[in-house]
C-alpha positions in Angstrom: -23.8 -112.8 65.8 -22.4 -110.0 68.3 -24.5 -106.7 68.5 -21.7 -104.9 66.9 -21.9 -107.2 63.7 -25.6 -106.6 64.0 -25.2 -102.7 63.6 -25.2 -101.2 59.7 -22.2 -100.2 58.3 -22.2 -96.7 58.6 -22.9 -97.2 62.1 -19.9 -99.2 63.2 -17.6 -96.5 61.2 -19.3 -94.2 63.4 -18.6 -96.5 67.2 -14.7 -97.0 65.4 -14.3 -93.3 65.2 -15.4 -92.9 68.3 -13.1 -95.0 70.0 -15.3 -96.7 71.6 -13.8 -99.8 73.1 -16.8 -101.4 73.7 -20.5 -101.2 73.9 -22.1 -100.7 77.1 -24.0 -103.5 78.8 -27.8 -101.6 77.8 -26.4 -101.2 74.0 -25.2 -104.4 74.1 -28.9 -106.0 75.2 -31.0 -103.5 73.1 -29.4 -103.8 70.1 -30.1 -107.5 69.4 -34.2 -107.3 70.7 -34.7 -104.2 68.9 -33.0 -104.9 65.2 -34.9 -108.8 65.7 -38.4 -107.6 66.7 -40.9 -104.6 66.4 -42.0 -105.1 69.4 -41.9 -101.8 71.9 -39.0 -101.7 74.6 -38.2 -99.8 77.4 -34.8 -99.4 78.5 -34.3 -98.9 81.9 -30.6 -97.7 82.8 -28.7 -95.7 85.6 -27.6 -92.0 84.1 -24.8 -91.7 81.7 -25.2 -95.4 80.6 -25.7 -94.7 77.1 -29.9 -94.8 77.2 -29.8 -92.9 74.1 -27.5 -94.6 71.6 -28.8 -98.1 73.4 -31.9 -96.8 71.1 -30.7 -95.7 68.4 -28.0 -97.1 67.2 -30.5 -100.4 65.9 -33.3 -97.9 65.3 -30.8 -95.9 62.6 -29.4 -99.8 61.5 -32.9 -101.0 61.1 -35.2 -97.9 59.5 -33.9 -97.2 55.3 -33.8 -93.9 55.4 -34.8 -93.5 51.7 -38.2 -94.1 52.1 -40.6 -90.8 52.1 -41.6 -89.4 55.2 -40.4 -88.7 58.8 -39.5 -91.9 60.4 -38.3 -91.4 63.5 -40.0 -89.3 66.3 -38.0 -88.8 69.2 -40.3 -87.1 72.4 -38.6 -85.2 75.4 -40.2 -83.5 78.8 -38.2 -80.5 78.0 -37.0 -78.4 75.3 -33.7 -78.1 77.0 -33.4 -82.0 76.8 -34.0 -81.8 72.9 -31.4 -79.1 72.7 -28.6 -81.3 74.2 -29.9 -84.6 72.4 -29.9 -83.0 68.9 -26.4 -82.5 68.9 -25.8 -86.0 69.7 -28.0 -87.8 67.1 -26.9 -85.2 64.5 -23.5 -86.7 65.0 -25.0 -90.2 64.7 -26.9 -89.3 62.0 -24.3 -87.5 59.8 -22.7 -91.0 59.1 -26.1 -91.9 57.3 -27.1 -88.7 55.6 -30.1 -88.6 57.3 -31.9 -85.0 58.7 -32.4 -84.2 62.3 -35.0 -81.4 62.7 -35.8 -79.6 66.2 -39.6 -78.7 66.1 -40.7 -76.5 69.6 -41.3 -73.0 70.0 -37.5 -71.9 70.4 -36.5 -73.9 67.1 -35.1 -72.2 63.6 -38.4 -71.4 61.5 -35.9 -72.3 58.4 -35.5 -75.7 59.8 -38.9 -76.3 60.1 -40.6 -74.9 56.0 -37.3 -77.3 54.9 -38.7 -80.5 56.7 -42.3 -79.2 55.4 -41.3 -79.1 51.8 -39.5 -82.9 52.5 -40.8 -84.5 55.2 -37.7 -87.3 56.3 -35.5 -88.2 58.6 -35.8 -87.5 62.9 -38.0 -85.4 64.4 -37.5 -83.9 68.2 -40.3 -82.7 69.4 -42.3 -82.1 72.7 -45.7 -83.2 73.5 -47.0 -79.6 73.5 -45.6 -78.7 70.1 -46.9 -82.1 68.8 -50.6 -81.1 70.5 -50.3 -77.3 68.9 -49.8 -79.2 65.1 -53.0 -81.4 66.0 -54.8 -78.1 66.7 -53.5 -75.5 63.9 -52.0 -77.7 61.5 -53.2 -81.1 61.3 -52.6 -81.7 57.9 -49.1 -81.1 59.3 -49.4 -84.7 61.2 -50.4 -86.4 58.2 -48.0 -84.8 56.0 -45.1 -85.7 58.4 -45.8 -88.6 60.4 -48.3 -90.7 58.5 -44.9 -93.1 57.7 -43.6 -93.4 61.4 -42.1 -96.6 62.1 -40.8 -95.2 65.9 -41.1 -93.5 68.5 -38.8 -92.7 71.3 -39.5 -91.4 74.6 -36.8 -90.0 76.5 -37.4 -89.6 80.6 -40.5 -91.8 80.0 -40.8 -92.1 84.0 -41.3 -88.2 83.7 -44.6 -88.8 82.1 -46.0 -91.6 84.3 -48.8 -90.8 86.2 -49.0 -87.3 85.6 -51.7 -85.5 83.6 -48.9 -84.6 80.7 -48.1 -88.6 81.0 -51.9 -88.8 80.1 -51.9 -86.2 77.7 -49.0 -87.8 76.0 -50.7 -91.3 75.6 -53.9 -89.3 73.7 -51.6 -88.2 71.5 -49.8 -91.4 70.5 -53.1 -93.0 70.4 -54.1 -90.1 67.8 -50.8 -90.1 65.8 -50.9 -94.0 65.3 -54.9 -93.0 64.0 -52.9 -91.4 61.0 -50.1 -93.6 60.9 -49.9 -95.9 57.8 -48.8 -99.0 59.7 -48.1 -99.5 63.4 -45.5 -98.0 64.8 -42.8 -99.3 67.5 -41.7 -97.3 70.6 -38.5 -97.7 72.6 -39.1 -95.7 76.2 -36.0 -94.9 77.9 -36.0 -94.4 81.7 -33.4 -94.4 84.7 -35.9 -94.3 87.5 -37.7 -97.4 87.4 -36.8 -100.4 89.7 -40.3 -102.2 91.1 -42.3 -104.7 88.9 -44.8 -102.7 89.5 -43.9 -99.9 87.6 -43.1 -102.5 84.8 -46.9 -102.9 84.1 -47.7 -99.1 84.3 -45.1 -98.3 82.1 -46.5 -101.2 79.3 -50.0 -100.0 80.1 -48.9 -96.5 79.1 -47.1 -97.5 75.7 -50.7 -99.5 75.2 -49.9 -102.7 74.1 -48.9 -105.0 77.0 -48.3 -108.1 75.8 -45.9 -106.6 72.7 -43.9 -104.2 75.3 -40.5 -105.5 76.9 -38.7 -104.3 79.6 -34.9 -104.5 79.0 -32.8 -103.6 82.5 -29.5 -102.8 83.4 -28.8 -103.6 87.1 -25.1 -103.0 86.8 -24.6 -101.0 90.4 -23.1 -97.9 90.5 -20.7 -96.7 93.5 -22.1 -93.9 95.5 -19.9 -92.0 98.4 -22.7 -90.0 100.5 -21.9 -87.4 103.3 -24.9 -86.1 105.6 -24.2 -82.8 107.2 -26.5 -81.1 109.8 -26.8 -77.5 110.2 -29.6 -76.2 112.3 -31.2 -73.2 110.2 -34.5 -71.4 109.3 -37.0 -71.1 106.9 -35.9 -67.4 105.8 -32.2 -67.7 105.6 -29.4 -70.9 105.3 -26.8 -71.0 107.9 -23.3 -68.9 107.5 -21.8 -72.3 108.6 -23.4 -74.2 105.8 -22.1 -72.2 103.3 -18.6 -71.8 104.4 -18.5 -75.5 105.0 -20.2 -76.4 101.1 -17.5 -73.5 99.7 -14.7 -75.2 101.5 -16.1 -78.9 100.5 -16.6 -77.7 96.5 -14.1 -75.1 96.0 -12.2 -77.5 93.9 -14.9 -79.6 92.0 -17.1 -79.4 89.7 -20.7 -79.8 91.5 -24.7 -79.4 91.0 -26.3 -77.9 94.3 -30.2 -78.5 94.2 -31.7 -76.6 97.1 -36.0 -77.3 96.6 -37.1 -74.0 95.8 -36.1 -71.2 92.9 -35.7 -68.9 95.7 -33.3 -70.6 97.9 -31.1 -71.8 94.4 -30.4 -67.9 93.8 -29.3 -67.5 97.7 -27.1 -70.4 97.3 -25.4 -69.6 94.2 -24.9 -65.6 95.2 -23.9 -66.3 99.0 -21.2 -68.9 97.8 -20.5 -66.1 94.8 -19.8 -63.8 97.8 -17.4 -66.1 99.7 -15.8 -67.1 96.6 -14.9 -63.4 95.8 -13.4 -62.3 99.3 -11.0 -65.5 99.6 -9.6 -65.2 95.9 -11.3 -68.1 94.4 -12.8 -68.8 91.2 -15.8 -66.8 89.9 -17.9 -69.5 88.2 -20.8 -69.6 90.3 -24.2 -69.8 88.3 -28.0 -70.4 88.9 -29.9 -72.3 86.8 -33.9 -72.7 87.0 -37.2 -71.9 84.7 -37.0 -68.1 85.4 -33.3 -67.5 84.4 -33.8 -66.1 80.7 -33.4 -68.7 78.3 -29.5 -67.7 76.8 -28.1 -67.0 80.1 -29.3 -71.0 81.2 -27.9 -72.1 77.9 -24.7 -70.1 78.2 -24.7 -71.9 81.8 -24.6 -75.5 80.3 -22.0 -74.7 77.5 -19.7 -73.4 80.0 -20.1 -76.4 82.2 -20.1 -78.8 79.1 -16.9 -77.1 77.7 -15.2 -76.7 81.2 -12.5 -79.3 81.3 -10.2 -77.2 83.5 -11.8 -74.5 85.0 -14.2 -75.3 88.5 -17.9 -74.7 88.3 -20.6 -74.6 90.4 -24.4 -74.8 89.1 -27.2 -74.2 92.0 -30.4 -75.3 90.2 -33.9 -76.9 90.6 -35.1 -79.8 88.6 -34.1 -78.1 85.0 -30.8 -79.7 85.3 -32.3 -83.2 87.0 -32.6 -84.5 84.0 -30.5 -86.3 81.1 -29.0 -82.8 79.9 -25.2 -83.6 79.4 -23.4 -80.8 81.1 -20.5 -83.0 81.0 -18.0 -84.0 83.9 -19.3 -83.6 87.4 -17.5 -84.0 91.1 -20.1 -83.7 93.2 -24.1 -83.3 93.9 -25.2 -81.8 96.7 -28.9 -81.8 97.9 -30.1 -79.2 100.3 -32.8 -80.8 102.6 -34.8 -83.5 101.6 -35.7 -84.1 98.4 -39.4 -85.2 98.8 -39.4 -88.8 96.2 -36.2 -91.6 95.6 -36.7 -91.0 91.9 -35.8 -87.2 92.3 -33.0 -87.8 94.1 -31.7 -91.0 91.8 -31.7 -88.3 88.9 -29.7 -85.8 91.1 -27.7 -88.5 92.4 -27.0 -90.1 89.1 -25.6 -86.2 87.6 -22.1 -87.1 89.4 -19.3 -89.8 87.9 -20.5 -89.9 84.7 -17.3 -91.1 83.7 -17.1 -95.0 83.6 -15.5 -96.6 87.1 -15.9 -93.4 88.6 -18.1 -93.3 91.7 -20.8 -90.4 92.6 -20.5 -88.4 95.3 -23.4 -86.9 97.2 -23.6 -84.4 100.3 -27.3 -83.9 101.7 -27.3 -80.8 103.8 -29.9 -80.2 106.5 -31.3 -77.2 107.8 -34.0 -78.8 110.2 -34.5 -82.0 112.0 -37.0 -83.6 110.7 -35.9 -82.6 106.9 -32.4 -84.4 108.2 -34.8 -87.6 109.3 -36.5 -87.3 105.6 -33.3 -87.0 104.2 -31.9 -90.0 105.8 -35.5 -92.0 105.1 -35.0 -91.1 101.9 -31.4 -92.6 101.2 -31.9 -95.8 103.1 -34.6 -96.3 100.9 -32.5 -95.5 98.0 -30.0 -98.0 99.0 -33.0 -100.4 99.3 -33.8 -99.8 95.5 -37.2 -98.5 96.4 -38.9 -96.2 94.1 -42.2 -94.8 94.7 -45.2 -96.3 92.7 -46.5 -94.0 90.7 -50.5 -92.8 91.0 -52.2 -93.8 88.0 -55.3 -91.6 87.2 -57.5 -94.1 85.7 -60.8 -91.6 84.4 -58.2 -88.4 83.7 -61.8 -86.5 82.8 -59.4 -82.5 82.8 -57.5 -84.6 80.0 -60.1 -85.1 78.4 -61.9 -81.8 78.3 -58.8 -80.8 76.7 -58.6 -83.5 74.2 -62.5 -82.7 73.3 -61.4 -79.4 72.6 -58.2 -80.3 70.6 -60.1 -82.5 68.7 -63.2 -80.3 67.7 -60.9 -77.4 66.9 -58.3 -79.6 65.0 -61.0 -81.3 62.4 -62.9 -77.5 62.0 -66.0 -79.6 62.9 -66.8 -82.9 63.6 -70.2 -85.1 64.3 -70.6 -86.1 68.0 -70.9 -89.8 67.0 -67.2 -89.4 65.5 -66.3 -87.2 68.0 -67.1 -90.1 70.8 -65.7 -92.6 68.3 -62.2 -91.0 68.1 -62.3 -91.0 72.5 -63.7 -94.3 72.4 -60.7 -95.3 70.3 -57.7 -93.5 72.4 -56.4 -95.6 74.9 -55.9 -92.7 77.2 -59.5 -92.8 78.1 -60.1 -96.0 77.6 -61.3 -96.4 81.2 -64.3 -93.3 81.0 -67.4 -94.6 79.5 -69.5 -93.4 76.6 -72.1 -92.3 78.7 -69.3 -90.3 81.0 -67.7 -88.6 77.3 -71.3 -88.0 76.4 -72.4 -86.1 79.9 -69.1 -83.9 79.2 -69.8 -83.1 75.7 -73.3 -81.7 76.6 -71.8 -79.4 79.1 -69.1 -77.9 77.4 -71.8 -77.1 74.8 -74.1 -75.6 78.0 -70.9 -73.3 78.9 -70.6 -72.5 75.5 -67.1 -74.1 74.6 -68.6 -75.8 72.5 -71.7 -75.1 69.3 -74.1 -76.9 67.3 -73.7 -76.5 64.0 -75.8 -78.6 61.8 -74.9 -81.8 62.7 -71.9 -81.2 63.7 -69.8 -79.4 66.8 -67.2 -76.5 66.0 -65.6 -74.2 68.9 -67.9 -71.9 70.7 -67.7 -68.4 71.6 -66.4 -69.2 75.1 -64.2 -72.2 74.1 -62.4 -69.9 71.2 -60.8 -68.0 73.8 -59.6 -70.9 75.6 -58.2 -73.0 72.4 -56.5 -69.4 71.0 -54.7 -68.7 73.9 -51.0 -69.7 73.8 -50.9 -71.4 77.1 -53.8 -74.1 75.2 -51.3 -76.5 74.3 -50.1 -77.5 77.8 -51.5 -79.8 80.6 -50.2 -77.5 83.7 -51.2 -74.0 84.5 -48.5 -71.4 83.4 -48.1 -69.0 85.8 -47.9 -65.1 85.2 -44.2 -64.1 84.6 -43.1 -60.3 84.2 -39.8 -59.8 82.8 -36.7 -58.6 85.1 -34.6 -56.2 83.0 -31.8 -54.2 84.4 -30.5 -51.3 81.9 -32.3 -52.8 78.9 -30.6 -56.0 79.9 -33.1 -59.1 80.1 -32.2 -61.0 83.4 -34.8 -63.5 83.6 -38.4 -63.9 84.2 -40.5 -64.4 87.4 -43.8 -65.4 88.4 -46.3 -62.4 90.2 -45.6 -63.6 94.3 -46.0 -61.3 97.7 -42.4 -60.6 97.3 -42.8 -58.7 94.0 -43.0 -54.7 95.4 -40.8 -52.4 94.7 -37.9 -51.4 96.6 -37.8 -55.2 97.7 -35.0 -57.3 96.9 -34.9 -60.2 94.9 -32.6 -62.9 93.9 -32.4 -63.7 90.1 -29.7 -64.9 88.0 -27.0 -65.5 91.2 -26.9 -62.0 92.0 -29.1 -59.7 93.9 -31.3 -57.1 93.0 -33.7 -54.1 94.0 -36.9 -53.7 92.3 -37.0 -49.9 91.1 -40.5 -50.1 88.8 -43.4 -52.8 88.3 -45.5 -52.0 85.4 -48.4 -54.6 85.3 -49.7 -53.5 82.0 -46.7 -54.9 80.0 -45.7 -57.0 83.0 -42.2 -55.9 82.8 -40.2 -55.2 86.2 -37.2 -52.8 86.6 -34.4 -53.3 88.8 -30.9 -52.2 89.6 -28.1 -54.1 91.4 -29.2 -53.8 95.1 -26.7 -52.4 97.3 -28.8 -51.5 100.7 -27.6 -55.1 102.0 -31.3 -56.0 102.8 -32.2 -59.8 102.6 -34.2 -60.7 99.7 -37.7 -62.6 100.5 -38.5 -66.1 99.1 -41.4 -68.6 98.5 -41.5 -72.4 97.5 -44.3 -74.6 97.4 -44.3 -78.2 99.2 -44.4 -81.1 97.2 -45.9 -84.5 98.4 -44.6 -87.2 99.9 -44.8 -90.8 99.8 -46.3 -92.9 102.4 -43.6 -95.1 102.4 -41.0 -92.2 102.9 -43.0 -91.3 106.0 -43.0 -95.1 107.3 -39.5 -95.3 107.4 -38.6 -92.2 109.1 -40.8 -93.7 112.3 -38.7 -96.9 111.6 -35.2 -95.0 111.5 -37.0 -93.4 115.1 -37.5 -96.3 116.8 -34.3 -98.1 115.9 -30.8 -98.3 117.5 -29.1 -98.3 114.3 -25.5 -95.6 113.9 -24.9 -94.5 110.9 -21.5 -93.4 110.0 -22.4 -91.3 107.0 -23.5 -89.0 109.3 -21.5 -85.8 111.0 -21.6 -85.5 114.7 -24.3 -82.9 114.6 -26.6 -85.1 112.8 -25.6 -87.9 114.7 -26.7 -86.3 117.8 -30.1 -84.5 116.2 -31.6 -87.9 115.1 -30.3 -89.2 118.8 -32.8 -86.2 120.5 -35.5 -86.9 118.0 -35.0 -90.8 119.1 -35.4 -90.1 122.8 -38.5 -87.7 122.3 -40.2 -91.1 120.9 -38.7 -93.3 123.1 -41.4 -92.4 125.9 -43.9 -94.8 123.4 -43.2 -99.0 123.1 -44.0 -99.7 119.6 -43.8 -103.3 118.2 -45.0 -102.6 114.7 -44.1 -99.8 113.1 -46.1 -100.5 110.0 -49.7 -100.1 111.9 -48.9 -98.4 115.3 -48.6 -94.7 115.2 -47.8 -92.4 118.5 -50.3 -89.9 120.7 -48.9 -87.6 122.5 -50.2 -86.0 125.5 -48.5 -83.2 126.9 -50.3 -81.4 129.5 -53.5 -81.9 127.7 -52.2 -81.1 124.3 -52.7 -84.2 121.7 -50.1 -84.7 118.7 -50.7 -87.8 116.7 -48.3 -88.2 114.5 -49.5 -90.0 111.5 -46.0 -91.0 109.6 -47.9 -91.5 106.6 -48.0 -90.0 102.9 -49.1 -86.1 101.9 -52.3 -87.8 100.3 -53.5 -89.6 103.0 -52.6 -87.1 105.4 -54.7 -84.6 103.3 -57.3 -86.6 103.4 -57.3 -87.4 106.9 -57.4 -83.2 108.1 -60.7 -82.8 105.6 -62.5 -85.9 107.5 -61.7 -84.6 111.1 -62.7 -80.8 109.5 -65.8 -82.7 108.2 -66.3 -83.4 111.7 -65.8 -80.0 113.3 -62.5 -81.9 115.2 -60.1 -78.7 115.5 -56.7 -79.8 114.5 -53.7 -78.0 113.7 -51.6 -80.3 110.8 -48.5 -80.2 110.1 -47.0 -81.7 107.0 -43.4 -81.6 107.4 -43.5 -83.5 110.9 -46.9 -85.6 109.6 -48.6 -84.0 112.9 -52.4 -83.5 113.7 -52.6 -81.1 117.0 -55.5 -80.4 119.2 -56.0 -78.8 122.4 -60.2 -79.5 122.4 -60.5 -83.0 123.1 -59.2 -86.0 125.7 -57.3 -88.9 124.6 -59.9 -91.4 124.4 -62.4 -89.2 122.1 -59.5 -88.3 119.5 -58.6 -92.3 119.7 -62.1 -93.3 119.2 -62.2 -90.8 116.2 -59.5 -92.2 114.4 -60.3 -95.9 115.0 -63.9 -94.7 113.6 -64.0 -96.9 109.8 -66.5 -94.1 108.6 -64.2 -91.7 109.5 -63.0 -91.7 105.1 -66.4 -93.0 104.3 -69.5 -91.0 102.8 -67.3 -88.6 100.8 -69.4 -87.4 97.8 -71.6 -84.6 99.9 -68.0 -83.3 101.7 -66.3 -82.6 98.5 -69.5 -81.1 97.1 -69.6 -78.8 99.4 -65.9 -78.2 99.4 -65.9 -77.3 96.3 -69.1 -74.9 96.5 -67.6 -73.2 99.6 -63.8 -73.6 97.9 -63.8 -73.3 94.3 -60.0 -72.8 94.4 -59.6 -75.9 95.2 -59.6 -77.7 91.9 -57.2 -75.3 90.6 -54.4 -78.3 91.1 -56.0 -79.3 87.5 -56.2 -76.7 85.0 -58.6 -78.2 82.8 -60.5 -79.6 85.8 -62.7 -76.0 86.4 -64.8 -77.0 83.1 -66.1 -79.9 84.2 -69.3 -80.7 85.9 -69.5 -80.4 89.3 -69.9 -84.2 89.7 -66.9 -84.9 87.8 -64.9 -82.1 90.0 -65.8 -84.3 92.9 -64.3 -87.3 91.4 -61.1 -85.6 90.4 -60.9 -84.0 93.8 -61.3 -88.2 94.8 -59.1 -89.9 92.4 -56.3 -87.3 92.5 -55.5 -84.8 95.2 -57.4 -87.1 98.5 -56.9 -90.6 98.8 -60.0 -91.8 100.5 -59.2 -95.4 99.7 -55.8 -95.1 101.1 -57.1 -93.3 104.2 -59.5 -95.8 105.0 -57.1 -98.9 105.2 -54.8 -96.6 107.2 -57.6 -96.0 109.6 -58.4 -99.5 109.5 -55.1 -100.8 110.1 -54.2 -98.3 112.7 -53.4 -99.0 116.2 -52.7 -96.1 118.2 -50.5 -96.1 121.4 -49.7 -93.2 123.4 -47.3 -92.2 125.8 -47.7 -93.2 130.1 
């Protein structure tokens, strides 16, 4: 029987209304595993390939409907997401009868008591509106989700290895506690390519051996353009942006610059241009501090747009599955810092069927140009980072502890350690580890004894009450930007926040008049004094593997006609300043530079290890100047042969507990990467600190492979 045949009734009326002349090749697969089996899936698809109806179009055929209860839960990274998907299963759904409810903080109140009163249908949800029902309503959970029969994950590879990824697997472990019978999930992904991944990902849905992997390998054409223009850090070349205007004048394009800063600058400057040649006036920005309507009038106006030209500068809001419809062209403005990012951003373009993407990666700098490149030849390889696995995520479970204890209004510690011992999440922290925890929240007062049981102590009350409770990642302080009673946007406290300084917000420019930090509201006025705004972006890592390929793409004779002229020539100079080494192996050799007594090793590995590798020379009073973006360690205090027999030292990442002890005594800051992290025990601090911003063990098998050779 064909997968169409397979489909329900009402669902093939709905694919013949459509027009759809055929199903796609991921429908096509998914349909006939997922209608015969109850066995998880994840489908694993290139953008616009129909993920989402590859799910549920069998879910919808399989579930009846009829039955009490909410049976479908469908679970998104961001609320945006859930926005755009809603309208599509609604239309899916109306051929069944069956309710589609938005549940987050931005949803219709109405829409919610309805579903209360008659809990059925499809739930969209995100995993910190799912975490605030466990914690102030969890009769709520049972009430609605005790009947699941599936979940579905959308931007699953979103979630992998990252504390919301572990936060999310608590909570599927705790839903399927109160679930009647067990429940199936179909994961949907367009990111994941390595075997590897295929494990992690089954790992996280928690039942290996009943989770299969269906994949879509059909290629998709890509056209990519690399253009160099030398710049700086404070401002993007005139050049540049005449040359992008000229290039996307007459498309419709996504421009993802790395920082919220450097989106506004693009998407006023080419505003500017726009306006004195007579073209078209639909240049927006789009990023987490743009208020909330003015971002949603943004993607209704590009969805709707089937004749007028747009251009969108944004950050990673719009990297993700949100259909904004049609678009030309992506461009990427230096190097995006992992092949997953720039798959999402890549995959935004040609969404129409046949229809190639087309990419232009802009450089400001030379080595961002030499990441840049790295980063697309390893694209074209199909390389995809792996993804860090925490496997004692003890910050998650602080938080859990404390969504637990305040969600049951008290509960006995032998239940308490029963419900952690049972959550797959933490199935790799022992009893004994839960148990230490416990008795120090309840020394710091998060927790109290009462009776025999544990309820929410003074301290912890004002950590479980606050709204930011519900969320793995620190929310930073925003004030909000109003201009004549107007609400612009949002943005977080920075060094640039003063008044009379400019700012960007919202694709136009503006001068701060008043900052009152009470109400955390900030006043400003179009600026008209011509002064360049200010603007600050934090680094992300990068792979290792990123970093090995660069010195590969050094050390090679290989032309690459994607290239302009400039860039052409900028990776020739950066070639012949490395040429003065004879490497055979670039896997385990690694360059020194002397140059008049000044030492540069350049250590062309991963942000991790590189990390790691500055606090072991610190450790060791060795005074280095590191560099990230070039992977350099600089030192003008010792001769070759000592820094050589330091880094061929094995010890060198050994002995680690007593340095991050003291780290963190002299640096308490520097756990702040977790937010939950600060409330553990120091010696747990020291293991997070291990596990997941160092990589000791990766250092060490660096350092042990390393040979170091150095210039005559």
């Amino acid at each position: 029987m064909t997968a169409f045949n397979l489909l329900s009734e009402p669902i093939r009326k709905y694919i013949r209304d459509k027009k759809w002349e055929s199903l796609r090749p991921i429908q096509e697969a998914s349909i006939q595993r997922i209608i015969s089996t109850d066995h998880n899936y994840i489908l694993i698809s290139r953008t616009a390939s129909g993920k989402t109806e590859a799910a549920f179009l069998p879910i919808l055929s399989k579930i009846n409907f009829k039955e009490p209860g909410v049976k479908v839960l469908y679970i998104s990274p961001l609320i945006a997401l859930i926005n755009d998907q809603f309208l599509r299963v609604e239309s899916l759904c109306e051929y069944l009868d069956v309710p589609v409810t938005k549940w987050h903080g931005e949803a219709s109140k109405g829409a919610k008591e309805r579903l209360l009163k008659n809990p059925e249908g499809i739930v969209l949800i995100t995993p910190e509106s799912l975490e605030a029902m466990f914690v102030n309503k969890p009769y709520n959970i049972h009430h609605l989700f005790s009947s699941l029969e599936y979940i579905v994950i959308d931007e699953i590879h979103a979630f992998l290895g990252s504390d919301r990824g572990t936060h999310l697997r608590s909570l599927l472990s705790r839903l399927q506690k109160v679930n009647i019978k067990k429940f199936s999930i179909v994961g949907l992904s367009a990111t994941v390519s390595d075997a590897r991944q295929y494990i992690e990902l089954k790992e996280f849905l928690g039942d290996t051996d009943h989770t299969k992997v269906i994949r879509d390998t059909t290629p998709k054409p890509i056209s990519a353009v690399f253009k160099y223009f030398p710049g700086s850090a404070e401002e993007l070349p005139l050049a540049l942006l005449k040359d992008l205007y000229t290039r996307t004048r007459e498309s419709k394009v996504l421009i993802f610059p790395n920082a919220r800063g450097r989106v506004e600058e693009v998407a006023v400057k080419l505003k500017q241009i726009s306006e004195k040649v007579g073209g078209h006036n639909n240049y927006f920005s789009h990023h987490s501090s743009v208020d909330k309507e003015v971002r949603e009038y943004v993607e209704f106006f590009a969805k709707n747009s089937t004749l007028q030209n747009f251009c969108i500068s944004c950050t990673s809001t719009l990297e993700l599955g949100i259909d904004i419809g049609n678009v030309d062209e992506v461009v990427q403005i230096d190097a995006t810092h992992s092949i997953a990012s720039l798959i999402q951003r890549v995959g935004r373009s040609g969404r129409r069927e046949g229809k190639a993407s087309n990419l232009y990666l802009y450089a400001t700098e030379e080595w961002s140009l030499l990441q840049s490149l790295a980063c697309w030849m390893l694209y074209q390889e199909q390389y995809i980072e792996p993804v860090s696995v925490n496997k004692k995520p003890y910050d998650v479970l602080v938080h859990q502890l404390l969504s637990i204890v305040k969600g049951s209004s008290g509960i006995s510690l032998s239940m308490l350690l029963q419900d952690i011992a049972e959550n797959s999440a933490f199935s790799n922290i022992s009893r004994e580890e839960t148990e230490d925890i416990i008795h120090y929240l309840t020394d710091i007062e998060f927790f109290e004894k009462l009776g025999n049981e544990l309820i929410i102590g003074i301290e912890g009350e004002e950590v479980v009450n606050h709204k930011d409770f519900y969320s793995l990642f620190d929310t930073p302080v925003f004030f909000k930007v109003s201009s004549n009673g107007v609400k612009i946007g949002e943005l977080p406290l920075s060094p640039q926040i003063r008044e009379n300084e400019n700012i960007y917000l919202s694709a136009k420019i503006w001068s701060i008049k008043d900052i009152d930090y009470r109400t955390k509201k900030i006043e400003v006025l179009p600026a008209s004094d011509g002064k360049k705004p200010k603007f600050f972006g934090d680094a992300a890592d990068t792979a290792h593997r990123i970093r090995e390929k660069m010195l590969e793409i050094l050390i090679s004779g290989e032309q690459y006609d994607f290239l302009d002229e400039t860039a052409q020539h900028t990776i020739a100079l950066l070639r012949n300043e490395f040429s003065v080494f004879s490497f055979h192996d670039f896997k385990i050799e690694r360059p020194l530079l002397n140059h008049n007594g000044r030492l540069t090793f350049y250590s062309f590995t991963g942000s991790k290890i590189n990390r790691t590798l500055k606090l072991m020379l610190d450790s060791m009073n060795v005074e280095v100047t590191f560099d990230d973006k070039d992977s350099s360690f600089t030192t003008d205090d010792l001769a070759v042969e000592e820094l050589v027999t330091i880094l061929s030292d094995p010890t060198l990442s050994r002995n680690t507990d007593e340095i991050l002890t003291g780290l963190i005594e002299n640096l308490p800051g520097i756990i702040d990467f977790s937010k939950w992290g600060k409330y553990l025990p120091v010696i747990y601090q020291v293991k997070l600190l291990r596990d997941k911003y160092f990589d000791f063990e990766g250092c060490h098998t660096y350092l042990r492979n390393l040979k170091i050779i150095t210039n005559p």
